[in-house]
C-alpha positions in Angstrom: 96.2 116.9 162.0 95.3 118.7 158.7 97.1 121.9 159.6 100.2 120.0 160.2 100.2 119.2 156.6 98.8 122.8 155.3 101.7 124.1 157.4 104.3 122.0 155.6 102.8 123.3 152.4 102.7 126.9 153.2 106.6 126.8 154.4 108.0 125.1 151.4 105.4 126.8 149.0 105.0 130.5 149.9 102.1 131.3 147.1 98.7 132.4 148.4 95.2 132.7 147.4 95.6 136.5 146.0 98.3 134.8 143.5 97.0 134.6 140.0 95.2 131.5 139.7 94.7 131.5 136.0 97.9 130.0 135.2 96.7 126.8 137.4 97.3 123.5 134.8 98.3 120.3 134.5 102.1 121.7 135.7 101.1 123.3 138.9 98.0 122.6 141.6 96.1 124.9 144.0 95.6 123.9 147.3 92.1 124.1 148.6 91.1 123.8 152.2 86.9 123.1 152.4 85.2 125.1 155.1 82.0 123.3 155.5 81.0 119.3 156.3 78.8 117.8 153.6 80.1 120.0 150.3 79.9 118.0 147.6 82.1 116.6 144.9 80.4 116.8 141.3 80.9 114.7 138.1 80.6 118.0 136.2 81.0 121.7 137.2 77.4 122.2 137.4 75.0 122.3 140.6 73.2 120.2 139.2 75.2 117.4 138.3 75.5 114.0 139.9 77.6 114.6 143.7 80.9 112.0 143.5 80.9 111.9 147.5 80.7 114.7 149.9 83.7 116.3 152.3 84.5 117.4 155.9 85.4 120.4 156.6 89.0 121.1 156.6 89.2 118.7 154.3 92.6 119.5 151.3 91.8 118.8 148.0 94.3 119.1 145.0 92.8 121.4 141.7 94.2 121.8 138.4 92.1 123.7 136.2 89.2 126.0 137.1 86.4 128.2 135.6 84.5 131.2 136.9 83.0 128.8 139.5 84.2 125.4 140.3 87.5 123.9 140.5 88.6 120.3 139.1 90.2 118.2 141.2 92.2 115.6 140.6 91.0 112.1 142.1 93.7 109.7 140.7 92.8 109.2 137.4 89.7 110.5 137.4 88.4 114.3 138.4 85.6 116.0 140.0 84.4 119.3 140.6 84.0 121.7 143.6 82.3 125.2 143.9 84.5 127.7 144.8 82.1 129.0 147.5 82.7 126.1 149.4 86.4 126.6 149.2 89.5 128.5 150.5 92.9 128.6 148.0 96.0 128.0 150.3 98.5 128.1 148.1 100.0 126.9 144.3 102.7 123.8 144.4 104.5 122.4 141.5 103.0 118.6 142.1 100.8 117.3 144.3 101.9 115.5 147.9 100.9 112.4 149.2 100.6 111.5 153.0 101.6 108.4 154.4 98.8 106.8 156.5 100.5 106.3 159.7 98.4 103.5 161.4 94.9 101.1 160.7 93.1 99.6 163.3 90.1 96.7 162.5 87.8 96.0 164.4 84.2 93.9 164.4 81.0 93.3 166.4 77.7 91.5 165.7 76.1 94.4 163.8 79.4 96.1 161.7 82.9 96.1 160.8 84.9 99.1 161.5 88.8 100.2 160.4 89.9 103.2 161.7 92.5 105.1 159.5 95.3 107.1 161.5 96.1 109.9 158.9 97.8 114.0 158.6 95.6 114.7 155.7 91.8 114.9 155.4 91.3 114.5 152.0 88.6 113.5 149.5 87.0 109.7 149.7 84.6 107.9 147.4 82.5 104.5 148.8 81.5 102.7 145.2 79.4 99.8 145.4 79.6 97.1 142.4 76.9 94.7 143.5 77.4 92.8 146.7 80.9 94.3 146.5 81.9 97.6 147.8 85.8 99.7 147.7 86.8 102.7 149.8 88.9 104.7 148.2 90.9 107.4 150.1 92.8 110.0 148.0 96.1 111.1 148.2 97.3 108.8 151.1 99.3 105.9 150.7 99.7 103.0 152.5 102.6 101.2 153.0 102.6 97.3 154.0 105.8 97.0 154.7 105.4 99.4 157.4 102.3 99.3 158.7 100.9 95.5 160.0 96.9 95.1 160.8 96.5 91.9 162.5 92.8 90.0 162.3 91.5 91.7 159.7 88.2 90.0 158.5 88.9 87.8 155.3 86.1 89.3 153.5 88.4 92.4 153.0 91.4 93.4 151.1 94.0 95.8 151.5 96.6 96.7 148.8 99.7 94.6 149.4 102.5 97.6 147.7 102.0 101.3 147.7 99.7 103.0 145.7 98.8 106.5 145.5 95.6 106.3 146.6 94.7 104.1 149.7 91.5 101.2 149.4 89.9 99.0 151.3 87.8 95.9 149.3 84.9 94.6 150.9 83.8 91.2 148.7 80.7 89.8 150.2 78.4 86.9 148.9 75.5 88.8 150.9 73.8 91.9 150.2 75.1 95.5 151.2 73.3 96.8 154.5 75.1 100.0 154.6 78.3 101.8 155.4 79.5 105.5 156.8 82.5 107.4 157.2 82.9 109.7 159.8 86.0 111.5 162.0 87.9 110.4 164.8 90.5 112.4 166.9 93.4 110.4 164.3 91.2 110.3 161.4 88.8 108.3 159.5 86.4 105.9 160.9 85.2 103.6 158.3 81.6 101.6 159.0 80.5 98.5 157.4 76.9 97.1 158.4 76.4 93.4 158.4 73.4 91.8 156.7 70.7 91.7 159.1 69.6 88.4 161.0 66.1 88.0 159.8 63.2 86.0 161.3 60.9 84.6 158.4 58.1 84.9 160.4 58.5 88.8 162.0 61.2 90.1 159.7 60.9 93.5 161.6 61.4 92.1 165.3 64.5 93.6 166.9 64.9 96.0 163.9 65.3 99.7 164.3 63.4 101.8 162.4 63.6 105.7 161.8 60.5 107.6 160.5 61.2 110.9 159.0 58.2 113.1 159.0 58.8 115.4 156.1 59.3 119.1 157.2 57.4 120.7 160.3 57.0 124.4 161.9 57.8 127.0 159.8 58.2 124.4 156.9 54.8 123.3 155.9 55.4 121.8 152.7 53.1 121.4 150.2 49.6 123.0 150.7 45.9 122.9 149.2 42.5 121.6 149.7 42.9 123.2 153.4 45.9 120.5 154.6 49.2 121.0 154.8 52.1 118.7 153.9 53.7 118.6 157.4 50.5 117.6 159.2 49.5 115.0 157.2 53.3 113.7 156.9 52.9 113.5 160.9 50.0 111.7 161.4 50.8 109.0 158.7 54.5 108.9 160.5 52.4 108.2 163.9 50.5 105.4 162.4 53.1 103.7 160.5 55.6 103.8 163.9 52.5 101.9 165.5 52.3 99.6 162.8 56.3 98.6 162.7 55.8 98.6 166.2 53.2 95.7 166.0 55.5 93.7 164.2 58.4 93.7 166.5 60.8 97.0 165.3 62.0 99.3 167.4 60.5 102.9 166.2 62.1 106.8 166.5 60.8 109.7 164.8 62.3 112.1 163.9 60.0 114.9 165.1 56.8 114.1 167.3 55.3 117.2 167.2 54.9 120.4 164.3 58.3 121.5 164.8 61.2 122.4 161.9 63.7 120.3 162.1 67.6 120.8 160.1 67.5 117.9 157.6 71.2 117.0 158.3 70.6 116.4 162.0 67.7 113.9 160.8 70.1 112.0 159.2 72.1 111.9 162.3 69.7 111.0 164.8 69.2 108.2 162.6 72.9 107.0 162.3 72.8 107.9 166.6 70.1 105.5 166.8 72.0 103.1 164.3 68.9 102.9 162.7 68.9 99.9 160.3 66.3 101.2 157.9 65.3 105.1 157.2 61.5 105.9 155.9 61.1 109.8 154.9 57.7 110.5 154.9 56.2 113.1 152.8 53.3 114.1 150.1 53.9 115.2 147.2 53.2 118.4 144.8 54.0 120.2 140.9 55.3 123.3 140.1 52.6 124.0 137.7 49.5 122.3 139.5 47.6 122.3 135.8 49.9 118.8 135.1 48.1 116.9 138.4 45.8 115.0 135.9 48.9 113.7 134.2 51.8 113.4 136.9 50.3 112.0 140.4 49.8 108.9 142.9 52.2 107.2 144.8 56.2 107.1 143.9 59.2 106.3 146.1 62.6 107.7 146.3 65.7 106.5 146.6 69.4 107.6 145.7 71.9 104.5 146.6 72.0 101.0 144.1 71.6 99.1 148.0 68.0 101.1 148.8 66.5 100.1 145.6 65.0 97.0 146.9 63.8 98.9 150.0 61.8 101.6 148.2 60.3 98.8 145.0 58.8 96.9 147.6 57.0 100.0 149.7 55.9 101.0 146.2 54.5 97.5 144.7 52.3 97.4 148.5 51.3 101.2 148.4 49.8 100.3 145.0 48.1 97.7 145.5 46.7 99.0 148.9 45.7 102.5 147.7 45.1 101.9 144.3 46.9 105.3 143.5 48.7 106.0 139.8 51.8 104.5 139.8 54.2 107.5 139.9 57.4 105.0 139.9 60.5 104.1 141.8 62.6 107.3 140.9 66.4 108.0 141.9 66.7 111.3 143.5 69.3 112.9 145.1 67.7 114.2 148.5 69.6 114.8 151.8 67.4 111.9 153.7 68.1 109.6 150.7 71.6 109.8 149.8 73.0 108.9 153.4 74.6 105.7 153.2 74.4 104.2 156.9 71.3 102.5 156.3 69.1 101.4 153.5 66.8 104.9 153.7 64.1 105.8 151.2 61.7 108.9 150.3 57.8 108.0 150.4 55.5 110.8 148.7 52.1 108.9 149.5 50.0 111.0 147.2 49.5 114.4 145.4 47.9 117.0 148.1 46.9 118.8 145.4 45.2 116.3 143.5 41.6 116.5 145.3 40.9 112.8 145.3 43.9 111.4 146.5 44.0 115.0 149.3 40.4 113.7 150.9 41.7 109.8 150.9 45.3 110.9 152.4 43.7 113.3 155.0 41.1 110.1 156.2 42.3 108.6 159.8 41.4 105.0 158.2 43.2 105.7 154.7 46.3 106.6 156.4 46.1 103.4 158.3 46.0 101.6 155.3 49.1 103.6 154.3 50.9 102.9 157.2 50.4 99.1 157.1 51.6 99.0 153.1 54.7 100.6 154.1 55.1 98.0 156.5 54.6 95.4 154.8 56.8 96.7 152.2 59.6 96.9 154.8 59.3 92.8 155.9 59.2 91.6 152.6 62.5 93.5 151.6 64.1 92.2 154.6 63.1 88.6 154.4 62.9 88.0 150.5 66.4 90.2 150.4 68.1 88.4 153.5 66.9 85.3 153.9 69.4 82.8 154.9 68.0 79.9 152.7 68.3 82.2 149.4 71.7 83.6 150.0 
C-alpha cells in the first residue's frame, strides 16, 4: 500500500536522504517515512509540547522546514512537528502529492459506527472534538464524490460533497462523545465511533465493561516510602474496586492480577480488545522533592481528552468527600493510559505515599475499600447524570 506510493516518488524524484536538506522550504518538501506506531505529532518542536495526534508506522508525511531536531510538516493549513529520530528522509520533491482515496465502506451496530477508508497512502490524521461534535481529518488524500458512492451512511455524518485536499468525515451528534479509534486494516484505515451508552437509572454500571489499570508492577515499583510500594498498593485498591463495579452490575478486567510489569501500550490495548467502555488507571502518587508534601498532596485525577473530563470530576468530587484528602484537582495530563481515545479513561492518584498520614490510611484493607467504592460511585453518577435519556 504505502510503498506503492513511496515507489512512485522515488522513480519520478531520484533525491535521497544524504541530499542536502538545508535548502528544504516552502518550494520543495522532504519525504519522511515514520518507523515506529504511536510517534507523535507536536504543536511545537519541543518534546514537551502539546502531541497533535500520533502516527503508524510507515506512515508518509510531507516537511518543509526543519531544525537540528524536528521537522514541520505541513497539515493543510496548519503544521506540526516531528522528531527526526522517529523519522527516515526518502527523498526531496518540488510539491507535495495527493492520493486519491479509492473506496469507503460504513458500517453500524448497537455499540459503534465504523467507515473503513480504502487508501495508497498512510498519512497523518487528526480526531478534534468541538463539543458533542467531532471531525476526522485525513491528510493529503482526497476524496472524490463523483467517483466514489457510499450508500446508507448514518445521517448524523457528513462527508465533503467536492474534492478537497484533505479528506473529513463530520460526526454531529445531539448526545455526548463516548469515544472513537483509528486503527489499520489490510486497505487502510478503520475509523470507530462509540455510541452513547444505554444507561439504567437505577444500576448505571450493569452490562458495562470496565478496565482497571493497576499502575506499574515487577520491576516497576513506583513510588516508594514508609515501607510500601506504589505497585502493591495500586493492586490491592485495583482488586477491591473490580469487586465493587462488580457488585453493581459491570463487567471487570485488569489489567495485571498479579506483581508483574506490564508495557503500557499493550494496557491500552487490552482495553480497546476488551472494548472496554470506561478505563480507570490506578496509581498513588509522589514529588520530586519530597520537602513540598506539606503543600502539594491528597487526592487528584487525570485526564487528557475534553470527553473524559466528566469521568475523572466525578471520581474526584466522591474520593473527597469519602477520604477527606486535600483536594489535589482535576488536572489534564498527557499520560499514555489517558490520552487513548477509545473510551472515556482516566488517571486516579489516590493519595501521596509519601505523605505519612495519607500512606497508613491508603495501606488500611478497610480505607481502600472505602476508596474503591468512591471510585464507583463516581463512575454511575457520570454515566447516569451524563447519559440519561430524560436530560438529553
Amino acid at each position: 500500500m504505502k510503498r506503492l506510493f513511496l515507489l512512485f516518488l522515488l522513480l519520478f524524484n531520484p533525491v535521497f536522504a544524504n541530499s542536502d536538506l538545508q535548502d528544504v522550504g516552502i518550494a520543495k518538501y522532504a519525504v519522511l517515512e515514520v518507523l515506529n506506531n504511536n510517534t507523535p505529532l507536536r504543536e511545537k518542536p519541543d518534546e514537551n509540547a502539546k502531541r497533535i495526534t500520533h502516527l503508524f508506522k510507515d506512515s508518509v508525511l510531507f516537511a518543509d522546514k526543519q531544525n537540528d531536531k524536528y521537522y514541520r510538516v505541513e497539515l493543510n493549513k496548519d503544521y506540526a512537528w516531528v522528531n527526526k529520530k522517529y523519522i527516515e528522509t526518502q527523498a526531496i520533491i518540488p510539491e507535495k502529492r495527493f492520493e486519491n482515496i479509492e473506496k469507503i465502506n460504513f458500517k453500524e451496530d448497537k455499540k459503534k459506527y465504523q467507515f473503513e477508508i480504502e487508501t495508497n497512502l498512510l498519512s497523518a490524521y487528526q480526531f478534534r472534538e468541538n463539543n458533542n461534535n467531532l471531525d476526522f481529518i485525513l491528510f493529503d488524500n482526497r476524496f472524490d464524490p463523483t467517483e466514489i458512492k457510499i450508500d446508507k451512511v448514518n445521517k448524523k455524518f457528513i462527508l465533503p460533497n467536492s474534492i478537497e485536499n484533505d479528506f473529513k468525515i463530520k460526526y454531529e451528534n445531539n448526545k455526548p462523545i463516548f469515544g472513537y479509534d483509528v486503527s489499520l486494516s489490510k486497505k487502510g484505515y478503520l475509523i470507530d465511533i462509540k455510541k452513547a451508552p444505554i444507561v439504567n437509572n437505577k444500576k448505571p454500571l450493569k452490562h458495562k465493561i470496565v478496565v482497571v489499570d493497576p499502575g506499574h508492577g515487577g520491576c516497576e515499583k513506583g513510588a516508594c516510602a514508609f515501607n510500601l510500594e506504589e505497585k502493591k498498593l495500586n493492586l490491592e485498591i485495583s482488586k477491591k474496586l473490580k469487586k465493587e463495579l462488580k457488585k453493581k452490575g459491570a463487567k471487570v478486567y485488569l489489567t495485571r492480577t498479579k506483581d508483574k510489569q506490564t508495557d503500557l501500550y499493550k494496557r491500552v490495548e487490552f482495553a480497546k480488545e476488551k472494548q472496554a467502555d470506561l478505563l480507570l488507571s490506578i496509581h498513588q502518587n509522589s514529588l520530586p522533592n519530597p520537602k513540598d508534601v506539606d503543600k502539594k498532596h491528597g487526592v487528584g485525577v487525570y485526564y487528557y481528552n475534553n470527553f473524559s473530563y466528566p469521568l475523572a470530576k466525578k471520581i474526584q468530587d466522591n474520593l473527597l468527600s469519602a477520604t477527606n484528602f486535600r483536594d489535589d484537582k482535576v488536572n489534564y495530563a498527557s499520560f499514555v493510559l489517558t490520552r487513548t481515545t477509545a473510551q472515556p479513561s482516566v488517571l486516579i492518584e489516590c493519595g501521596y505515599i509519601i505523605k505519612k498520614e495519607e500512606a497508613l490510611k491508603l495501606a488500611n484493607k478497610k480505607f481502600q475499600k472505602i476508596i474503591a467504592k468512591a471510585i464507583t460511585k463516581g463512575c454511575e453518577e457520570y454515566l447516569k447524570e451524563t447519559f440519561n435519556p430524560t436530560q438529553l
